[in-house]
VEXDREN-184390 format. One record per residue (C-alpha): residue number from 1; z, y, x; residue in one letter. Coordinates in nm, 2 decimals. Each point is the difference from the previous one (the first is absolute). Example, Ala and Ser with C-alpha at 12.3 -4.5 7.8 and 13.67 -1.06 7.14 Angstrom:
2
ATOM  filum      pz      py      px  mike
ATOM      1    0.78   -0.45    1.23     a
ATOM      2   -0.07    0.34    0.14     s
// end
This chain:
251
ATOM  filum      pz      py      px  mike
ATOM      1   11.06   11.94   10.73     x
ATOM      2   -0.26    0.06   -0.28     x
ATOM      3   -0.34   -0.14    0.05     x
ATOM      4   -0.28    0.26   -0.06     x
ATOM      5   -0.09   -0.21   -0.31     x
ATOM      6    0.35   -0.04   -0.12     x
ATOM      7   -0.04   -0.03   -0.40     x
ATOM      8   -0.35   -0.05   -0.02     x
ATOM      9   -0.24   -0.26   -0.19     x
ATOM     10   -0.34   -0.09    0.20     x
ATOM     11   -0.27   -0.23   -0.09     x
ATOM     12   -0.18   -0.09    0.25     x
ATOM     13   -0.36   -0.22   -0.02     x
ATOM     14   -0.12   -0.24    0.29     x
ATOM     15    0.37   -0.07    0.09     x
ATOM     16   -0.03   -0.32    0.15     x
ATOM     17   -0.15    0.06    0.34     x
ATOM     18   -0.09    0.26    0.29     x
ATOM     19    0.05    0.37   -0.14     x
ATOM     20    0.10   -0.08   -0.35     x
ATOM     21    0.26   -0.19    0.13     x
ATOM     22    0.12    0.21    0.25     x
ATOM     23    0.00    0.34   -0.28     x
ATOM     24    0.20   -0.25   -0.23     x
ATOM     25    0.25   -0.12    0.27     x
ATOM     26    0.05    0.39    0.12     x
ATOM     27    0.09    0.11   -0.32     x
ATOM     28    0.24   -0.24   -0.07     x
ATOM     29    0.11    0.08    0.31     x
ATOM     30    0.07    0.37   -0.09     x
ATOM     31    0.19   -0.09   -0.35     x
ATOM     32   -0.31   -0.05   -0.24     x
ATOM     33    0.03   -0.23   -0.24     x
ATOM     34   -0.35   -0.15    0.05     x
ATOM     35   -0.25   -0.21   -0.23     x
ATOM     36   -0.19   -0.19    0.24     x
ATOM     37   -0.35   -0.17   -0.16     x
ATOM     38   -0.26   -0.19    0.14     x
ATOM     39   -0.30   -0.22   -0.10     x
ATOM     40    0.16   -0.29    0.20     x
ATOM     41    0.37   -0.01   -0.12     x
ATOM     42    0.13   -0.29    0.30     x
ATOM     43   -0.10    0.33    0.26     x
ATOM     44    0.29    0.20   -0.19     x
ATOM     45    0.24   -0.29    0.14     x
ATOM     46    0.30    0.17    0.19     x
ATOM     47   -0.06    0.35   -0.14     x
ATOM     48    0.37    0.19   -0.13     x
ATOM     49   -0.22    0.16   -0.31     x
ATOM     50   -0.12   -0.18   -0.38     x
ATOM     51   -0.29   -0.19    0.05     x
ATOM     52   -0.32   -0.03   -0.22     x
ATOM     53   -0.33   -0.17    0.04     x
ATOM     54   -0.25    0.29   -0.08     x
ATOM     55   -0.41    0.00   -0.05     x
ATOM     56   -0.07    0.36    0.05     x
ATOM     57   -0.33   -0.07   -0.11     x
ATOM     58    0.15   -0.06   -0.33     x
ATOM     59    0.05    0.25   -0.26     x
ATOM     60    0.19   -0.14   -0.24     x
ATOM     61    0.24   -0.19    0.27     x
ATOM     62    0.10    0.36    0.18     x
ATOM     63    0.08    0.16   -0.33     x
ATOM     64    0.24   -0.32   -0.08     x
ATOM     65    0.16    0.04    0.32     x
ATOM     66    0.06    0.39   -0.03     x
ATOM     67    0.16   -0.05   -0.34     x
ATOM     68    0.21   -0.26    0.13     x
ATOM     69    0.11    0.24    0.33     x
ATOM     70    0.04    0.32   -0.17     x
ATOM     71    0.03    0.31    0.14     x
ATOM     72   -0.06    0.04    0.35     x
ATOM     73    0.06    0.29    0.27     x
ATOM     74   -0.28   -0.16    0.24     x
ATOM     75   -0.35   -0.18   -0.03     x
ATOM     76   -0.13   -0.10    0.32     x
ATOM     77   -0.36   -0.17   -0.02     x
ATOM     78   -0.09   -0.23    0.27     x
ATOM     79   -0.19   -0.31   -0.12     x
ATOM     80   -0.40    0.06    0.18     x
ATOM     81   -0.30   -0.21    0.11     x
ATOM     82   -0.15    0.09    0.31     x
ATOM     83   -0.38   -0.12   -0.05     x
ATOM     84   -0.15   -0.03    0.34     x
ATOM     85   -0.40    0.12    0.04     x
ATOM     86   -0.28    0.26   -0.07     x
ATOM     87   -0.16    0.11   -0.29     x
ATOM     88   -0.23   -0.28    0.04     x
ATOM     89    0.27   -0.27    0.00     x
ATOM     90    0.15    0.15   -0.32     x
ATOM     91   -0.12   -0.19   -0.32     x
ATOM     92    0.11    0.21   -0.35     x
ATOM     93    0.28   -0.28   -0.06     x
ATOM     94    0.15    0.08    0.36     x
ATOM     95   -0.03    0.36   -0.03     x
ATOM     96    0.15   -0.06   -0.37     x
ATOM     97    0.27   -0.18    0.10     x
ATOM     98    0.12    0.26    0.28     x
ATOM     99    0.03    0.28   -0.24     x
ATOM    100    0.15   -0.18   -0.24     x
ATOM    101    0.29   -0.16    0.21     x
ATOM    102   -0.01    0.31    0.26     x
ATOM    103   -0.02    0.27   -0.29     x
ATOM    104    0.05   -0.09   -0.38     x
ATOM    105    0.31   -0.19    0.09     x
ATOM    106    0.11    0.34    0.13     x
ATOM    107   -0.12    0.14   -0.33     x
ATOM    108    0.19   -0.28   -0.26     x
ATOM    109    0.34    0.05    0.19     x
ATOM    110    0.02    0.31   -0.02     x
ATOM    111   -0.13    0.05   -0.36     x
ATOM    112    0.27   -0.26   -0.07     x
ATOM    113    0.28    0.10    0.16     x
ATOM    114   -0.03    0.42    0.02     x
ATOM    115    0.07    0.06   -0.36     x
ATOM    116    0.38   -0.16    0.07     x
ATOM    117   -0.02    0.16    0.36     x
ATOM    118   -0.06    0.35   -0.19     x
ATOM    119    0.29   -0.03   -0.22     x
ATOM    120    0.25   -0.16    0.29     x
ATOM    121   -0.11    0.34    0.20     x
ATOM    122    0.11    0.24   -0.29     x
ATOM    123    0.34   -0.16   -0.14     x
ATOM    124    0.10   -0.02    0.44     x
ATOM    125   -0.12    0.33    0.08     x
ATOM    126   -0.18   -0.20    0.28     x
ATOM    127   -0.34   -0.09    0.17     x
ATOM    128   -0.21   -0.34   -0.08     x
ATOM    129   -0.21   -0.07    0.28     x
ATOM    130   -0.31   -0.23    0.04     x
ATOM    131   -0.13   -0.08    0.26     x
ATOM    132   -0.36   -0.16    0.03     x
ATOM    133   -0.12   -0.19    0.33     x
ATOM    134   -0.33    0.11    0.11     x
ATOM    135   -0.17   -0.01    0.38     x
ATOM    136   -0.10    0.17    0.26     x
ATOM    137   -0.36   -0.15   -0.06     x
ATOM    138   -0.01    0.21   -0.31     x
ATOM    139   -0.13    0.37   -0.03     x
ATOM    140    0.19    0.05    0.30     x
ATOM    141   -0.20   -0.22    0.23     x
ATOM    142   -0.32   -0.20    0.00     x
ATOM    143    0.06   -0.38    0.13     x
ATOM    144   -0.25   -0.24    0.06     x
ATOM    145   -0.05   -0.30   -0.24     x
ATOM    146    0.23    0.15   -0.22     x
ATOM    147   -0.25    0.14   -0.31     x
ATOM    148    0.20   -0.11   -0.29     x
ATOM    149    0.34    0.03    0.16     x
ATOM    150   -0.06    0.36    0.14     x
ATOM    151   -0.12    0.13   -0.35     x
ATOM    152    0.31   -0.16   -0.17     x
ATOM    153    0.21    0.13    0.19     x
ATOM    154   -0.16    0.37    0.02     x
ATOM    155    0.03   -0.05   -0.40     x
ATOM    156    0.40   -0.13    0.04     x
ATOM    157    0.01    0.42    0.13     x
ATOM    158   -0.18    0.11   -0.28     x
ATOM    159    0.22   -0.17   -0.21     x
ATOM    160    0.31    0.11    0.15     x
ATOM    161   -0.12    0.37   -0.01     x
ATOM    162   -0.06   -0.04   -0.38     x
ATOM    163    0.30   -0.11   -0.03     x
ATOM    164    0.21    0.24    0.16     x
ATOM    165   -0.18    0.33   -0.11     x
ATOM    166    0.04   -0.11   -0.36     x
ATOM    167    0.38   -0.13   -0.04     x
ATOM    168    0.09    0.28    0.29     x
ATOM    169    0.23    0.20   -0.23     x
ATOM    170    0.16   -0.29   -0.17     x
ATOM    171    0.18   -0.12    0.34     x
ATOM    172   -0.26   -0.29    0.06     x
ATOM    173   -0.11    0.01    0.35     x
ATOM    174   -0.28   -0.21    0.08     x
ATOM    175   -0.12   -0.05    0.43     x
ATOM    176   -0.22   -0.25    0.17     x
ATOM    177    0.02   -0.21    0.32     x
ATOM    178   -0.23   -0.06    0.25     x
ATOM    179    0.07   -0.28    0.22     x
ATOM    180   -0.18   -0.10    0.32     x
ATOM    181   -0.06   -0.32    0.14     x
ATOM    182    0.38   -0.14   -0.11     x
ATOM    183    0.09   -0.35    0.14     x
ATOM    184    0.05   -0.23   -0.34     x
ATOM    185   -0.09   -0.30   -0.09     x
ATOM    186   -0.37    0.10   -0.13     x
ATOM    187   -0.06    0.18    0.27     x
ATOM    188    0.05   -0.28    0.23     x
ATOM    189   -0.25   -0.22   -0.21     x
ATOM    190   -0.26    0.31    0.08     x
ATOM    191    0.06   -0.07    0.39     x
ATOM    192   -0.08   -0.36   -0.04     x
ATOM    193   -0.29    0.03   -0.18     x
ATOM    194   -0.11    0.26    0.23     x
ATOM    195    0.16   -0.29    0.24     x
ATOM    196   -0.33   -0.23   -0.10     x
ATOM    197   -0.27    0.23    0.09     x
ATOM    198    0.14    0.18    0.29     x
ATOM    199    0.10   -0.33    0.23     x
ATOM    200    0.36   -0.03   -0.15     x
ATOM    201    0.30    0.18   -0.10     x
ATOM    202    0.14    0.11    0.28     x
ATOM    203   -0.33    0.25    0.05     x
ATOM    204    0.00    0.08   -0.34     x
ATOM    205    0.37    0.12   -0.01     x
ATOM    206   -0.06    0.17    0.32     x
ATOM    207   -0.37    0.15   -0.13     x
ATOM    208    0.27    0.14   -0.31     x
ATOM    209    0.28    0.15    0.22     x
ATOM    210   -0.29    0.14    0.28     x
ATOM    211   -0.12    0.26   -0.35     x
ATOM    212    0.35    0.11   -0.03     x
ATOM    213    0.09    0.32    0.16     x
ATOM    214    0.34   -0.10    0.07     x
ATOM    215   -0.07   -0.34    0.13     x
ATOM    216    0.18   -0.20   -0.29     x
ATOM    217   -0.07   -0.07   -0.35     x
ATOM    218    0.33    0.13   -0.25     x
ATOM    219    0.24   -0.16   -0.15     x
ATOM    220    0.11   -0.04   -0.38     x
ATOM    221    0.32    0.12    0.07     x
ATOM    222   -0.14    0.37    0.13     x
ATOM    223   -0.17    0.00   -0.34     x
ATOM    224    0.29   -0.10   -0.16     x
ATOM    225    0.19    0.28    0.15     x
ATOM    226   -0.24    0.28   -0.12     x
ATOM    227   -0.02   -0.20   -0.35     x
ATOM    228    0.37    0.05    0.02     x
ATOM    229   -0.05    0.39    0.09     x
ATOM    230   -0.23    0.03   -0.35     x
ATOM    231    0.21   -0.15   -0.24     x
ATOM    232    0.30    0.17    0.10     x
ATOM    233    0.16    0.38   -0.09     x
ATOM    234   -0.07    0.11    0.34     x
ATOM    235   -0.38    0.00   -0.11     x
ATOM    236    0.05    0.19   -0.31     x
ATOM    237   -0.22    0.25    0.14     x
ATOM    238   -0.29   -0.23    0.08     x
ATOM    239   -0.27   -0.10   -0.28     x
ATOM    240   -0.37   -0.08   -0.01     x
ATOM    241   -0.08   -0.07    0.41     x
ATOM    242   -0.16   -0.26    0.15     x
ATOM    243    0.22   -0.08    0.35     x
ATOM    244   -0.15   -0.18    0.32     x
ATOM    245    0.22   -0.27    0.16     x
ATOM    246   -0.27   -0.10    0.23     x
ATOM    247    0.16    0.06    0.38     x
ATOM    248   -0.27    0.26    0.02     x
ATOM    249   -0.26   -0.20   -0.13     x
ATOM    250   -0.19    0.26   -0.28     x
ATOM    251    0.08    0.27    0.31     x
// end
């Protein structure tokens, strides 16, 4: 049986751990034939897809790899920085570096690879699909001691709305998604930090999985699954939203 992604090219960004991985291991697993890229090319070990080490901080490096890949059906944009604090703990290089990682890489991928993505949608008759990660601490939610992150990420929907409502009619759809708390390998770092000023992390994972209204943090492979759902034809309907994944959490 056909895979939902049967036929399709993906690039996918972040692809060496926690949800990038997970997006890149689903689509291969549904047929796609998948460029996986990551700053840290050993994390791409083990992965069925091409591999490339990839800044996407770095102009000139994304528009090398899009001309190498080609046309694409799929873009989905993971790689993000989750800088922890108040406006008060947020100097101009931290707040900087979040949009630039958490937003202009979002904006040079898809300025790099959408002109090929526009053409691949006409000549197949076909939709391209990006899909951007944003949060649920964005302009869905207010988190605490996440300033720089939350307004990224509100931007990341901004973004994607942009997107979508101007490329609507020339089969690109473009949708956002808004994790939770997702178990991953960052997000574990998080609990032990919290870990040093709580009395250790076993209170701090507990302090995280008290806040969720489900009882349990996600995992990649639920946002894999809806990542699956947007590049796919069954979405073909779907453009410029911004969908929770969050177990209730932006409820």
């Amino acid at each position: 049986m056909a895979g939902q992604l049967e036929g399709k090219i993906a690039v996918v960004t972040a692809a060496g751990q926690g949800i990038g991985r997970a997006i890149a291991e689903a689509f291969v697993a549904e047929g796609a034939t998948v460029h996986a890229s990551d700053l840290d090319l050993d994390k791409l070990d083990g992965l069925d897809a091409a591999k490339a080490r990839l800044d996407v901080t770095d102009t000139e490096a994304i528009e090398a790899f899009a001309s190498a890949v080609g046309g694409i059906d799929i873009l989905a944009n993971v790689a993000g920085f989750v800088h922890h604090g108040t406006v008060l703990d947020c100097s101009e290089d931290d707040w900087d570096f979040s949009f630039d990682l958490n937003v202009k890489s979002m904006h040079r991928m898809i300025r790099a690879f959408l002109p090929e993505m526009l053409t691949r949608a006409a000549a197949n008759e076909t939709s391209g699909s990006i899909i951007n990660m944003s949060s649920g601490a964005s302009s869905l939610k207010g988190a605490p001691n996440r300033y720089a992150y939350g307004a990224t990420k509100a931007a990341v929907i901004g973004l994607t709305k942009s997107v979508a409502q101007d490329f609507i009619r020339q089969r690109i759809r473009c949708n956002a998604i808004c994790p939770g708390t997702i178990e991953s390998p960052s997000w574990h770092g998080r609990v032990e930090e919290l870990g040093k000023s709580v009395g250790g992390a076993d209170k701090a994972l507990s302090m995280f999985v008290e806040r969720q209204p489900m009882g349990r943090v996600g995992r990649p492979e639920e946002v894999a699954a809806l990542a699956v759902y947007l590049a796919s034809d069954a979405a073909a309907f779907t453009t410029g939203t911004a969908i929770p994944i969050d177990g209730g959490w932006t409820l």
